[in-house]
C-alpha atoms as one frame of an Amber mdcrd trajectory, in Angstrom:
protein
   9.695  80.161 195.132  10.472  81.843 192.030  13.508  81.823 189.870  14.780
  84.742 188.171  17.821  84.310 185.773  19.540  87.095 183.959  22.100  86.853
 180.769  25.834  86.538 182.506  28.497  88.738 181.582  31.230  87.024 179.686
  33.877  85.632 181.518  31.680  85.121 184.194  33.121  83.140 187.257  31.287
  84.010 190.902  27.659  83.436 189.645  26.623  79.919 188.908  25.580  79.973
 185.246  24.302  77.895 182.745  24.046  77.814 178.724  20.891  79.038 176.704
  18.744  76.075 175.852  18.051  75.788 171.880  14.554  74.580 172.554  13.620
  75.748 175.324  14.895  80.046 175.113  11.701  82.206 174.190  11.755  85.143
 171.869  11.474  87.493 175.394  14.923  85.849 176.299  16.696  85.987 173.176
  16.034  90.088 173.533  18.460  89.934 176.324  20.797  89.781 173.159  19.338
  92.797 171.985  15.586  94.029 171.374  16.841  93.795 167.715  17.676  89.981
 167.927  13.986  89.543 169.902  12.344  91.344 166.983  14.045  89.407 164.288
  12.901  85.998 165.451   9.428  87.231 166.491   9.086  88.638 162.841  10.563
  85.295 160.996   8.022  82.986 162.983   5.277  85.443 162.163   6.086  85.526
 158.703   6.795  81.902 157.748   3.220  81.178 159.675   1.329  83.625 157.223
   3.120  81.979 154.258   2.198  78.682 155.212  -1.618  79.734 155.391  -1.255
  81.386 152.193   0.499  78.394 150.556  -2.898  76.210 151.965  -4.979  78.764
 150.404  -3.343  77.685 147.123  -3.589  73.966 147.617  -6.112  73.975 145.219
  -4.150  76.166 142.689  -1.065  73.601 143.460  -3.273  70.308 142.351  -4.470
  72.627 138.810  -1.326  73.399 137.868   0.004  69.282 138.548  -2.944  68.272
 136.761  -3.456  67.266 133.207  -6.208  70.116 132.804  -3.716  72.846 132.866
  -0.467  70.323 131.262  -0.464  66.946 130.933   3.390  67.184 130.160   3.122
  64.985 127.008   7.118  66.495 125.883   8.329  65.229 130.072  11.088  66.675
 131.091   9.184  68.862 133.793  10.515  68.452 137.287   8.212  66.501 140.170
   8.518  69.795 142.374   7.937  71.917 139.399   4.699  70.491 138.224   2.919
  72.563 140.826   3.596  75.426 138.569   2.961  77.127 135.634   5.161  75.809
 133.828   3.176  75.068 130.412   4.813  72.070 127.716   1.626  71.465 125.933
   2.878  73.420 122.892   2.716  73.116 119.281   3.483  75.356 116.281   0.510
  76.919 114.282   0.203  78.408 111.028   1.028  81.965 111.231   0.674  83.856
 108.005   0.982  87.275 109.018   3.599  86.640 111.740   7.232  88.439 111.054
  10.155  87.760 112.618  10.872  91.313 113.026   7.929  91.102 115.481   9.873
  89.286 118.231  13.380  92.032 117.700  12.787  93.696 121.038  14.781  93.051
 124.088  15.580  90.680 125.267  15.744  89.115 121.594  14.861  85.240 121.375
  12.987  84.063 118.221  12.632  80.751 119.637   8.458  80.568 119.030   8.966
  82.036 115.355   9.398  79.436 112.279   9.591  78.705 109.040   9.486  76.259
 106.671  10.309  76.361 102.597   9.123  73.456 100.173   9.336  72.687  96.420
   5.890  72.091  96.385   4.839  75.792  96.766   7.711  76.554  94.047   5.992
  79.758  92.252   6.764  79.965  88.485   9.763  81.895  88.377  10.898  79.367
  90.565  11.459  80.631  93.768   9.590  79.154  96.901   7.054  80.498  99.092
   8.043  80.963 102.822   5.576  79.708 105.417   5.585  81.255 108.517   4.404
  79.185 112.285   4.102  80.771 115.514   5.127  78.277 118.884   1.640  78.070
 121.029   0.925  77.411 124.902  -2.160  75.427 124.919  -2.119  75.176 128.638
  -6.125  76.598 130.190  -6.486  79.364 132.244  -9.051  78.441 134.745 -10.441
  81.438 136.836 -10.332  79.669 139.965  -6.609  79.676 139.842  -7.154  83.680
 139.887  -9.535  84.083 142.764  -7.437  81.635 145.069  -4.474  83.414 144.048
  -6.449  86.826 144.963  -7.766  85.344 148.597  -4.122  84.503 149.338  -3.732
  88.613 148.186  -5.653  90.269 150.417  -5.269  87.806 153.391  -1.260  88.564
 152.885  -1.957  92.570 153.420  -4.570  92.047 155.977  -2.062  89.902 157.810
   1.426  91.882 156.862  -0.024  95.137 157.782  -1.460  93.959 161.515   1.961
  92.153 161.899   3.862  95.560 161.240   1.878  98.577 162.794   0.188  96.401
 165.739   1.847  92.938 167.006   5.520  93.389 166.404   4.747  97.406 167.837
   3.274  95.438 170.523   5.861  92.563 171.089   9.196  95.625 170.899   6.956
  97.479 173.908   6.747  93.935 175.949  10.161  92.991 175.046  11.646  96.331
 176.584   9.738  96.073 179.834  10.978  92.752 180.009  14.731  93.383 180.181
  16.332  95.944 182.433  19.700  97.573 181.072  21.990 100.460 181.118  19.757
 102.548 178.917  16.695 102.608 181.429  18.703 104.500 184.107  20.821 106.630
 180.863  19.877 110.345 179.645  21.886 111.511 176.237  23.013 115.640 175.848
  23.410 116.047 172.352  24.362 119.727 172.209  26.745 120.051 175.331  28.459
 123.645 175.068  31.881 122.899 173.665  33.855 123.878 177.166  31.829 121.582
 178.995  34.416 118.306 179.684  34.171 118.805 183.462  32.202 115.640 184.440
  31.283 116.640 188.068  29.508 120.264 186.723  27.477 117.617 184.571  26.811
 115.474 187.812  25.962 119.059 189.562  23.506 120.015 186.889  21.527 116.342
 187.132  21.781 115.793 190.457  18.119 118.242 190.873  16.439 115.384 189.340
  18.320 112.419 191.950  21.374 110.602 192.404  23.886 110.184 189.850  25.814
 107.291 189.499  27.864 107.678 186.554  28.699 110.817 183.581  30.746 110.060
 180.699  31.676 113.158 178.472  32.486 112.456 175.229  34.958 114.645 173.508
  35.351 115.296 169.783  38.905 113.124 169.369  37.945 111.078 166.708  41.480
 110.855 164.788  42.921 109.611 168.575  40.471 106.999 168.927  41.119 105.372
 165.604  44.605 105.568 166.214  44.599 103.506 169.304  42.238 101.069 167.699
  44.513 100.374 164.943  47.951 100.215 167.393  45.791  97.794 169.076  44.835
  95.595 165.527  49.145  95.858 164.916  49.846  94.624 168.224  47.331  91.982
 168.189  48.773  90.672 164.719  52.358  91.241 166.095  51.129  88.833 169.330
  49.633  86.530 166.905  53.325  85.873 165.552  55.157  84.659 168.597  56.875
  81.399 168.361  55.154  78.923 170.656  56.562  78.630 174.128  58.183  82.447
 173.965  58.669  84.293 176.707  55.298  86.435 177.846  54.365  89.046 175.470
  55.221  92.485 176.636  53.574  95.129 174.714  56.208  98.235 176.169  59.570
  95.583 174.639  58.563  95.656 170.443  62.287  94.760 169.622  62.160  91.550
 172.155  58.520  91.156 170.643  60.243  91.001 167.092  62.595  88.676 168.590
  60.053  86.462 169.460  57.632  86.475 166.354  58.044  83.814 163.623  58.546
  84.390 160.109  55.604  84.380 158.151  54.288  81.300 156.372  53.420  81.280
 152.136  49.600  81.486 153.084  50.311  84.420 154.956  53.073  86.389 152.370
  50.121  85.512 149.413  47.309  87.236 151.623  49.838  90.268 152.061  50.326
  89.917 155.835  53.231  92.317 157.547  56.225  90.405 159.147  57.271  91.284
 162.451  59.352  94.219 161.891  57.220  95.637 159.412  54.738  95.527 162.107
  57.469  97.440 164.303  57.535 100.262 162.602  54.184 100.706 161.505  53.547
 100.303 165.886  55.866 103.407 166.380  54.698 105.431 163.500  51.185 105.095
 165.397  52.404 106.210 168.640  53.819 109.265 167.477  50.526 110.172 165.392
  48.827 108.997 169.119  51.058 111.553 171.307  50.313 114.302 168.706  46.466
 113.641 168.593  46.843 113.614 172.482  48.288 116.922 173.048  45.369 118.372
 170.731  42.657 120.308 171.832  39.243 118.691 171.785  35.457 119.724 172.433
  32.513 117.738 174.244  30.259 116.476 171.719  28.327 114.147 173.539  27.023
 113.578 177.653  25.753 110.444 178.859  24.645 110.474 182.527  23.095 107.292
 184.377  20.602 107.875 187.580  20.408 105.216 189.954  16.917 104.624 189.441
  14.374 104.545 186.375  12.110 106.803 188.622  14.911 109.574 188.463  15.563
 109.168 184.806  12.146 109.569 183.693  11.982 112.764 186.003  14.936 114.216
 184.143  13.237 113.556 180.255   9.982 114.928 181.365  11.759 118.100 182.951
  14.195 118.496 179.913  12.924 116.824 176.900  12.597 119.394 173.905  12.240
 119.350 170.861  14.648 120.346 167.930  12.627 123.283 166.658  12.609 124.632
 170.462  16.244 123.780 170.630  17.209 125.673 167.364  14.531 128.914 168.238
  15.022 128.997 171.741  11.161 128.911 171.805   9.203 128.514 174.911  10.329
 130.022 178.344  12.253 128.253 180.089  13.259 127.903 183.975  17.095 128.737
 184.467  17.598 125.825 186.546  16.571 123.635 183.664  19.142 125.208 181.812
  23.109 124.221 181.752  24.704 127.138 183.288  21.593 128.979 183.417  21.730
 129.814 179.640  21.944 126.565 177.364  18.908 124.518 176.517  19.778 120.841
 176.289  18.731 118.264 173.663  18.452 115.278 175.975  16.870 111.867 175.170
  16.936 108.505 176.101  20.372 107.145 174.709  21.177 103.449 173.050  22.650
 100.596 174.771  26.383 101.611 175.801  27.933  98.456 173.377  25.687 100.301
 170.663  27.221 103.052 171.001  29.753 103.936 167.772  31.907 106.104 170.096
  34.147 107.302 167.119  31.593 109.209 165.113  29.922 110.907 168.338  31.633
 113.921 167.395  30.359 114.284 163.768  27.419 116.575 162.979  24.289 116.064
 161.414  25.231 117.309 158.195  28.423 115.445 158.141  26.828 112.337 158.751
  23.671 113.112 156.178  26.180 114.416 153.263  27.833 110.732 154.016  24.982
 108.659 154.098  23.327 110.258 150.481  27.074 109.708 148.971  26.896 106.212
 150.383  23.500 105.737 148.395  24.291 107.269 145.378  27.575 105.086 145.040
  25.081 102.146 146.111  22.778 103.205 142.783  25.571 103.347 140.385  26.544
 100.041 141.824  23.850  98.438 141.622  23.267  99.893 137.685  26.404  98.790
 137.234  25.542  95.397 137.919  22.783  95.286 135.508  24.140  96.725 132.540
  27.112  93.778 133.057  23.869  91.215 133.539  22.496  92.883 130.170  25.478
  92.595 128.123  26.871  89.269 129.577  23.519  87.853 127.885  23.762  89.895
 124.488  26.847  88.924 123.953  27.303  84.966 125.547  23.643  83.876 125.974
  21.703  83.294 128.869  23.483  81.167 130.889  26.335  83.846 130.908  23.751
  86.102 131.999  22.436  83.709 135.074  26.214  83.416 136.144  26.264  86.900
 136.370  23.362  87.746 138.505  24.556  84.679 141.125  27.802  86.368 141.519
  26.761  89.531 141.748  24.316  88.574 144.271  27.090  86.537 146.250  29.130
  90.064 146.094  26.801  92.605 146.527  26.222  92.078 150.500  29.897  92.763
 150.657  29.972  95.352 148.616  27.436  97.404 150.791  28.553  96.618 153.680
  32.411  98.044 152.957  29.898 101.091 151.457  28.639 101.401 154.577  32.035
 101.498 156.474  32.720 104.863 155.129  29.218 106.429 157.021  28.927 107.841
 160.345  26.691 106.310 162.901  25.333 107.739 166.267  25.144 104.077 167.402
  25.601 100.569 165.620  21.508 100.187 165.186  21.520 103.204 163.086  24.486
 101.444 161.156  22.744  97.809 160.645  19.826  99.920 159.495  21.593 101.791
 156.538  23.408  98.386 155.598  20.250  96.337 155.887  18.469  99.128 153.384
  21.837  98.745 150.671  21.277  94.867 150.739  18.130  94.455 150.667  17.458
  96.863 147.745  20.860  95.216 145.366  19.245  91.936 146.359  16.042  92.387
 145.075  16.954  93.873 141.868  19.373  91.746 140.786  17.297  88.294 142.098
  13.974  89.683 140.666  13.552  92.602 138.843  16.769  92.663 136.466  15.960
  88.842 135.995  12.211  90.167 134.616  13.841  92.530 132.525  16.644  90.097
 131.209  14.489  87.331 130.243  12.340  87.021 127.554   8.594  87.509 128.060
   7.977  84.026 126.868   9.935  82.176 128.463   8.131  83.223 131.614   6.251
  79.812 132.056   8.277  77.970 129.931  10.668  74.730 130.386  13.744  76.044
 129.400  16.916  75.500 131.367  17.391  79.204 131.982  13.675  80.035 132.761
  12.110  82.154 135.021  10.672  79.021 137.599  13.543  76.960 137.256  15.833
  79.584 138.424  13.302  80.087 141.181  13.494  76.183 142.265  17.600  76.352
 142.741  16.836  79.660 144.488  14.514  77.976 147.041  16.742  74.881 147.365
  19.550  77.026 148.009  18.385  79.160 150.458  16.835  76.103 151.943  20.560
  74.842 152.372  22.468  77.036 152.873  21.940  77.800 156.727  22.376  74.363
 157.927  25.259  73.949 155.649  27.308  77.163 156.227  26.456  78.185 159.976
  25.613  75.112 161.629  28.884  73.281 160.384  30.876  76.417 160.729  34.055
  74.991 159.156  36.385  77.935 160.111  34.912  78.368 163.477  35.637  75.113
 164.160  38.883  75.285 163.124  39.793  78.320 165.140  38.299  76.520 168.187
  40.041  72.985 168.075  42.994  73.854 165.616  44.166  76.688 166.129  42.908
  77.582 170.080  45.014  74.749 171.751  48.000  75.821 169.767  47.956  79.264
 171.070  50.433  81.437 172.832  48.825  83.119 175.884  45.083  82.874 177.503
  44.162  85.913 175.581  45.430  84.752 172.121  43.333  81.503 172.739  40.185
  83.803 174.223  40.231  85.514 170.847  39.947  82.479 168.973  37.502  80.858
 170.907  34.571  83.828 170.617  33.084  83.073 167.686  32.136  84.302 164.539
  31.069  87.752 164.153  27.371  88.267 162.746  25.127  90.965 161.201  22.106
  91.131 161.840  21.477  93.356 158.969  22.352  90.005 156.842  19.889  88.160
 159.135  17.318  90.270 158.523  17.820  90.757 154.385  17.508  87.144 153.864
  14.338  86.855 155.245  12.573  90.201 153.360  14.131  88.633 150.281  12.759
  85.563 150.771   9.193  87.511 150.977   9.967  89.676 148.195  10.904  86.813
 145.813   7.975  84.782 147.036   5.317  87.588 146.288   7.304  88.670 143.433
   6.395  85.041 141.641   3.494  83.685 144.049   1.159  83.468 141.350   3.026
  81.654 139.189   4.946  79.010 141.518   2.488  78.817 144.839   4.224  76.737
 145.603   6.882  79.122 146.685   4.935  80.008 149.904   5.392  76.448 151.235
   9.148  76.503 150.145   9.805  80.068 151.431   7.922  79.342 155.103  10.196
  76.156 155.464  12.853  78.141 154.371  12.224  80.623 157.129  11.929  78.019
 159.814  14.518  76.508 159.100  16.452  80.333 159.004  14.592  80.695 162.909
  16.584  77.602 164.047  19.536  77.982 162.599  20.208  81.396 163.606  18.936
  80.688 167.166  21.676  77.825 167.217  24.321  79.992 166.137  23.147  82.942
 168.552  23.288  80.955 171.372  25.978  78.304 170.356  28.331  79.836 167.595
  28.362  83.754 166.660  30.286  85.865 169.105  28.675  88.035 171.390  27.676
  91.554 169.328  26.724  95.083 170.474  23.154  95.112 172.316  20.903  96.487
 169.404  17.782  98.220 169.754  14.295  98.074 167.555  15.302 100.794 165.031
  16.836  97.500 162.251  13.112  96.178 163.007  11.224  99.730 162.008  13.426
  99.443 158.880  12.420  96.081 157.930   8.625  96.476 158.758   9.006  99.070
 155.691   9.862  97.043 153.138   8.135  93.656 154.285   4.959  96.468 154.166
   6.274  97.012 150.201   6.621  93.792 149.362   2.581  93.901 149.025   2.914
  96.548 146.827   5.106  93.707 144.553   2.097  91.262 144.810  -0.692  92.854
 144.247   1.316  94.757 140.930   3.274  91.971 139.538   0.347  89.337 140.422
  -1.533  91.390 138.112   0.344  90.983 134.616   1.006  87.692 135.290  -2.654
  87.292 135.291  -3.427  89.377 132.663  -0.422  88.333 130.249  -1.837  84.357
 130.412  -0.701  81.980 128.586   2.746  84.428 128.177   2.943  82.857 123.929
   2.780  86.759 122.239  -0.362  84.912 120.068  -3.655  85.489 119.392  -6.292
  83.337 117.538  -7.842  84.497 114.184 -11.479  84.325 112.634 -10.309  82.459
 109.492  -9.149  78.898 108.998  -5.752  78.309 107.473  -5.715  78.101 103.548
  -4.362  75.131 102.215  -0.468  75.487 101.355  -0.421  75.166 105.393  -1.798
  71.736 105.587   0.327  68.881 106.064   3.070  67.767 108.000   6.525  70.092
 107.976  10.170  70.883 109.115  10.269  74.346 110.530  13.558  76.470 110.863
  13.388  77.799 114.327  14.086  81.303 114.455  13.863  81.896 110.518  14.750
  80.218 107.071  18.220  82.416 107.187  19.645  80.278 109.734  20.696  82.617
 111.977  19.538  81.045 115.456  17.392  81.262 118.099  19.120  84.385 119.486
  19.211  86.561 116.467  22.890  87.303 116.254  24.319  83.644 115.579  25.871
  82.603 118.604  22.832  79.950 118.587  22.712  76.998 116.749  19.767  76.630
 113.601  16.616  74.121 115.862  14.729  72.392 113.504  11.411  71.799 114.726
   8.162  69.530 113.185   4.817  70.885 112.768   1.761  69.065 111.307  -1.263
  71.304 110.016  -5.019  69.568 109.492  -7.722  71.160 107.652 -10.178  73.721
 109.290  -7.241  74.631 111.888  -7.587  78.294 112.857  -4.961  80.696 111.526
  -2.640  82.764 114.317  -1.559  85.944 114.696   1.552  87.699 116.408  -0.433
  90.007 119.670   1.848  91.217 122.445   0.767  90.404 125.518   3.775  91.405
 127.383   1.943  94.749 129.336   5.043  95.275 131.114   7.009  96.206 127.992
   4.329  98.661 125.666   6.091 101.574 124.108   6.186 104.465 125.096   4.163
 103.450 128.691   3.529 100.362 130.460  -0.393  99.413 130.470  -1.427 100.182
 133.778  -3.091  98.945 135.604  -2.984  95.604 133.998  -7.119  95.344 132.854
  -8.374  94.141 129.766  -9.566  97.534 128.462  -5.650  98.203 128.046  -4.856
  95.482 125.642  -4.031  96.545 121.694  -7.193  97.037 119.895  -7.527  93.912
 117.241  -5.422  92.229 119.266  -6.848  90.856 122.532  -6.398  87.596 123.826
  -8.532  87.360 127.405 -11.125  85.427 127.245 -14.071  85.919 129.213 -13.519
  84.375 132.202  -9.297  85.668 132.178 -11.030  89.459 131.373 -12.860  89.185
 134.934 -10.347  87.997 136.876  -7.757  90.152 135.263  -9.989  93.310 135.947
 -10.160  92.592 139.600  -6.691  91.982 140.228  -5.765  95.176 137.818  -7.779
  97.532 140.017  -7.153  95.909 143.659  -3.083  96.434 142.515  -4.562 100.152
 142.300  -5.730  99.990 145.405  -2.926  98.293 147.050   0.171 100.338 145.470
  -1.798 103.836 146.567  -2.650 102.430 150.058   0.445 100.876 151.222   2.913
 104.242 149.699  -0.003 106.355 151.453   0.341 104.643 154.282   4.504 104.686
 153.857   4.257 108.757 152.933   2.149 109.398 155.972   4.263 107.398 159.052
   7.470 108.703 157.279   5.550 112.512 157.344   4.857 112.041 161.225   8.335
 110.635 161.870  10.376 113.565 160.668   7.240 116.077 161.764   8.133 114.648
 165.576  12.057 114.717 164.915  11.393 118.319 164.665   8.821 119.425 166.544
   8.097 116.866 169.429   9.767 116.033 172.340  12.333 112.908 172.053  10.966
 111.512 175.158   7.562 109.295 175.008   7.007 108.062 178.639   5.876 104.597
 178.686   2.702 103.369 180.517   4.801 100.731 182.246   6.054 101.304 186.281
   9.189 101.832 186.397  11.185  98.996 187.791  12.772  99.567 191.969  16.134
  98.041 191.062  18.647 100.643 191.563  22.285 100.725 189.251  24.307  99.872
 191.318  22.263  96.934 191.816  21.994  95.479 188.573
């Protein structure tokens, strides 16, 4: 016959059981940790397939770019895995007469492709010397086929991202709820019980029209007690935690025989601030007081949650009182009494979240409470993240680019801890709602600071160049790290392992070595901020490094394994989360396209990234022959412009009939007062364009497909986030699903 296995409880002993194979656990099992965790890992597989068929697509862009038709890398130094770029070394200096140096003083200052050379031989009569000027050119070719692959691998990422997010993964969270039968399917949610309603057996009365009632839990408005006996319980876990090894039993009513027992604390402890034992004492007994005050307070239902025995019975009791808020608020619509409490209250229900979801502390807040929290949240969030860049901007003015770099890792080491504390201070319904704010603070601190402050901070030049703070070789360590970094940090899981075989077997009581034995805690927020970074940053510079899509999809698999080892090997069990982290993340994986196709572009349109422009007229003949050039200017001041450089000298050799150059900004990003957009060649400087033909019909049809994309996708964003707050308000919470409800009764389960 047939099997059927279920997830065991933990601690488990009466049921045979078994652990979760690695290999062999689908993505419909894995949502038994949560539809959340089901979601995540359908989504990463999805994605790192479509980046692999959109790295193929740009094979042929891979072997241009490696070839010695785009850079034959006569000055070496390029990396192997970097020569599938666009990085460009075929450079030489060219005669530049009407070049200043004043011409390259925007930020981010460099003056590292302006020049100039003095000689005694162009010594004027008064004797003073005349000043020849050079401009650094890329002479790396800009074939259009490198545009239209690039453009294919465009529009067959929004085809793709767009039936991912509104149809499969819709499709997938529908089939992974119907697979999985918990608490919630048999649960209804009041969220406007009258205040004077804490009597749990009126509740049962009032339900029991629609069937049997198994359970009602009233929730009360007693925040300040529940805190308090959640942080007696953190004191007496960390007085536990200081019992001398083969003590007598821990007995949480005796604190002075508990003191007794404890051992001092060690240095590592006393330099990490711990409390000793009868510090923890008194802080124990201070609580209880503030507990037996809070407890003789007077406190208000906030919240009902009732559970039917079957699913048949709680879809009865949404379709009889499912409202919506506008009806709630007008006390629209006639109503029967008996579908009213008490014959006079109408009743917000809806389906509720998984139990363990639930953040049972901020049930009692109210809507505007929790929204006045959540926009302070985000406006601290902004300065934050400001903050960080005007530290990235002067860290390079004032110490050079490397200072910068070291600036933006760190920050983007500290800036998921940083939100999530932020977040700490909100109030949450239930811990999806939570994961969902903190995955939206992340994710937007870790895309400006790994890609758009690093666009802003660099110099436009040095976009394609070889420098050891460029644009693509920061991109390289990115990949590699990210590559690493899971294997290395979870899988090894140092501490963990440490709290399992070090510290576990040395503990005091079953429940002291219990606690050390769970794991380590996870987010999925984290979880799912690396991988929509990993997409952003890949879009962000897929034109430029292809290459990036085969890096970023073996990133992500190796991301799917890792995390599925840890799930079901390492992390400690976490609350049951539902789909509303996934709806998040569909968002901005859907705006990452809006990155492409803009950003894709001006990269195409700013080719070969040099700021020069080929002239009519040949050079005269002062220019000709072979000289030492002052990088940066004759003054000596350095490459940077404020000294903290040293003088390059570079060599340039000039032959009769070379063309002249002139200085033509081709960064499109940075024109003053507005940006050209979109990016087509009819916005380039008049006497100063530098397309060609074949880069002026390319550039044209990326310029107006980014048109086309941006004003799609945020039409497309304006109108689901119009019907979403259209049916908070004036539809009913309940949707009734086309699946038959399952025979299992409660009790059952």
């Amino acid at each position: 016959g047939t099997s059927f296995v279920q997830r065991a409880e933990a601690g488990e002993s009466e049921e045979p059981t078994n652990l979760y194979s690695v290999w062999g656990t689908s993505e419909v099992d894995l949502a038994d940790f949560g539809i959340g965790v089901g979601l995540y890992f359908f989504t990463l597989r999805c994605l790192a397939v479509i980046l692999f068929i959109a790295g193929c697509i740009n094979i042929p862009n891979l072997y241009y770019y490696s070839s010695p038709y785009y850079n034959d890398d006569r000055e070496g130094g390029v990396d192997s895995l970097l020569r599938a770029s666009a990085i460009c070394t075929n450079e030489r200096w060219a005669a530049c007469p009407s070049c200043t140096r004043d011409e390259w003083d925007y930020f981010p200052r460099k003056f590292d492709r302006y020049a100039e050379a003095t000689t005694a031989t162009a010594a004027q009569d008064d004797g003073s010397s005349t000043v020849l000027k050079f401009i650094k050119v890329n002479e790396c070719q800009f074939f259009d086929d490198v545009g239209y692959l690039s453009f294919f691998s465009l529009l067959f990422c929004c085809v793709s991202i767009l039936v991912l997010c509104y149809w499969v993964v819709k499709r997938r969270e529908i089939r992974f709820d119907e697979s999985m039968q918990t608490t919630s399917d048999y649960a209804v949610q009041v969220a406007n019980p009258p205040g004077d309603a804490k009597d749990a057996e009126e509740w049962k009365d009032f339900f029991e029209q629609f069937g049997q009632v198994s359970w009602v839990t009233v929730a009360v408005d007693n925040e300040d007690l529940i805190r308090a006996l959640v942080e007696r319980r953190e004191l007496m876990m960390q007085l536990k935690w200081l019992r001398r090894p083969n003590s007598p039993p821990f007995d949480k009513f005796d604190l002075d025989g508990a003191v007794e027992s404890a051992s001092p604390l060690t240095l590592p402890q006393k330099l990490m601030m711990y409390s000793d034992a009868p510090a923890l004492r008194e802080q124990i007994r201070k609580m209880d007081a503030h507990i037996e005050e809070y407890s003789n307070s007077h406190y208000e239902a906030s919240e009902v949650f009732v559970i039917f025995q079957t699913e048949h019975e709680q879809r009865r009791a949404l379709e009889a009182l499912s409202e919506s808020h506008w009806n709630v608020w007008t006390k629209g619509d006639h109503r029967p009494k008996n579908l009213m409490f008490r014959g006079e209250h109408r009743l917000l229900v809806k389906e509720p979240p998984e139990p363990s979801s639930v953040r049972w502390r901020d049930l009692d807040e109210t809507f505007s409470v929790r929204a006045w929290r959540r926009a302070l949240t985000t406006f601290v969030t902004m300065l934050i993240i400001a903050a960080g860049c005007v530290v990235i901007r002067i860290c390079r003015d004032l110490y050079g680019p490397a200072a910068g770099a070291l600036a933006i890792s760190v920050l983007n080491t500290g800036a998921p801890y940083v939100c999530m504390y932020i977040t700490d201070y909100e109030y949450h319904l239930n811990e999806g709602s939570k994961q969902a704010s903190r995955y939206t603070k992340i994710t937007a601190s870790m895309w400006v600071y790994t890609a758009l402050i690093t666009t802003v901070v660099t110099p436009f030049t040095d976009t394609v160049s070889n420098e050891d703070d460029s644009v693509l070789r920061s991109l390289h360590a990115i990949y590699f790290f990210e590559l690493l970094r899971g294997p290395v940090t979870q899988i090894l899981d140092v501490s963990g392992h440490f709290y399992r075989h070090v510290m576990g077997p040395r503990a005091a009581d079953q429940e002291t070595m219990n606690f050390l034995f769970q794991g380590a805690a996870y987010e999925l927020s984290e979880r799912y901020t690396n991988m929509t970074s990993m997409l952003f940053l890949t879009f962000y510079y897929g034109t430029i490094f292809p290459a990036g899509f085969f890096f970023a999809a073996m990133t992500l698999v190796v991301h799917y394994w890792t995390d599925k080892f840890c799930l079901l090997r390492n992390w400690a069990q976490a609350p049951l989360l539902g789909s509303q982290i996934s709806r998040f993340c569909r968002v901005f994986i859907v705006s990452t396209l809006i990155v492409f196709a803009f950003i894709s572009s001006y990269y195409i349109a700013s080719f070969p990234f040099d700021n020069t422009c080929d002239a009519t007229t040949t050079v005269s003949s002062e220019y000709v022959g072979n000289w030492t050039l002052k990088v940066g200017g004759a003054e000596g001041i350095g490459i940077d412009g404020h000294g903290t450089a040293p003088v390059v000298e570079a060599f340039a050799s000039v032959e009769e009939g070379d063309v002249e150059h002139y200085f033509c900004n081709q960064d499109m990003l940075r024109y003053k007062p507005n940006i050209a957009f979109p990016a087509v060649p009819g916005n380039q400087p008049e006497g100063k364009e530098w397309m060609g033909e074949d880069q002026e019909k390319i550039a044209s049809l990326y310029g107006w497909t980014s048109v086309f994309v941006v004003s799609a996708v945020l039409l497309i964003l304006f109108v689901r986030l119009f019907i979403i707050q259209y049916q908070f308000v004036f539809v009913s919470h309940y949707n009734p699903s086309d699946a038959v409800p399952g025979e299992e009764r409660f009790d059952d389960l």
